[in-house]
C-alpha positions, 0 to 999 in steps of 0.5 A: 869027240869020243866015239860013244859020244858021237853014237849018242849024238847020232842017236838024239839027233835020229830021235829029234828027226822022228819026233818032228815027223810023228808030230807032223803026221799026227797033225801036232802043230809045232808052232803054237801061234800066240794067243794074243796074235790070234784075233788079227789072224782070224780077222784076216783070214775073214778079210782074205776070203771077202776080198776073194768074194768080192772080186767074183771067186764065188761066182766063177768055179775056177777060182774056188782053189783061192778060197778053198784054203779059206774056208771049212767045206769042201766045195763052193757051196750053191746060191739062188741069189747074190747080193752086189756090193759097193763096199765091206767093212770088217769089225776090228775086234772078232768076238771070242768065245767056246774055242772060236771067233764070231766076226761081222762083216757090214756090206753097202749093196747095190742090188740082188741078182735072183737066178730066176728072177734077175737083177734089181736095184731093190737093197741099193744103198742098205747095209747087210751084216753077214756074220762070220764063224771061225774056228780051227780045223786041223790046227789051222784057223778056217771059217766055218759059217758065213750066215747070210752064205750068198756071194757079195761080188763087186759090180765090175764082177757081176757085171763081168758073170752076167756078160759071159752068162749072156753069151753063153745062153741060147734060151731067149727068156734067159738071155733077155734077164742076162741082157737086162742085168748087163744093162742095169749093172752098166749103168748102175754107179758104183757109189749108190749115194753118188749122184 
């Protein structure tokens, strides 16, 4: 190599490291996702966030850092009510339109937990459809509604929340609903059509 090509060697190889760091500075993705890929991922990332939910992440603070990454909102949003579930199921196909997804989450429920009221097995056996919004956020796919917002835990993590509630609490009228809760949940199949 003659020695002006190696200083112009020098040179591009500068300007392709910098150019690779504005880009990240900038928040210019460098890796453009396939447009066709695009459902499958968004339709995961709905996926992720259920599966975290259902195993109780909403309902205990220290898990938000998993569903953080997930979501568009900075802090795990406050509930008066949470619905227990047996099951979800996620639509295959997320609905597109305006630069986002629409996905549709159906979940089998096993009863409602009211933080004034406690828990009752009231919805058991009904299907409630939540839907999901997701758009990109800093070139990145995160949800950003969940409508109806609640948490939809298992009844092993409701049951497990409403336990540690109970040993936690000193005023009598609150720790006899977390008593009647724990029971109800105890005895409660995790199969409502299970007889």
């Amino acid at each position: 190599m003659l020695p002006s090509s190696r200083v112009r060697f020098l040179v591009f190889a500068i300007l392709v490291g910098l150019a690779s760091r504005a880009g990240a500075q900038f928040g210019m993705p460098l890796n453009h996702e396939d447009p066709k890929l695009e459902p499958a991922a968004v339709r995961e990332l709905v996926a992720q966030y259920c599966r975290l939910d259902y195993a109780g992440a909403r309902l205990n603070p220290a898990d938000w850092p998993k569903l953080e990454p997930l979501v568009a909102w900075r802090t795990n949003p406050d509930f008066l009510l949470f619905m227990t579930t047996s099951r979800f199921d996620i639509d295959n196909e997320p609905v597109a339109g305006h630069g986002k997804y629409e996905v549709t989450v159906h979940y089998r429920l096993l009863g409602r937990y009211d933080l004034s009221e406690g828990y009752s097995q009231d919805s058991a056996n009904q299907i409630e459809d939540v839907r999901f919004t997701v758009t990109q956020v800093n070139g990145e796919w995160r949800i950003s509604e969940a409508e109806p917002g609640y948490p939809h835990p298992s009844r092993a993590a409701a049951l497990q929340w409403a336990s540690k509630k109970l040993t936690e609490t000193q005023d009598p009228a609150t720790k006899m609903i977390y008593q009647r809760a724990v029971e109800q949940l105890q005895t409660q199949k995790s199969n409502p059509l299970a007889k």
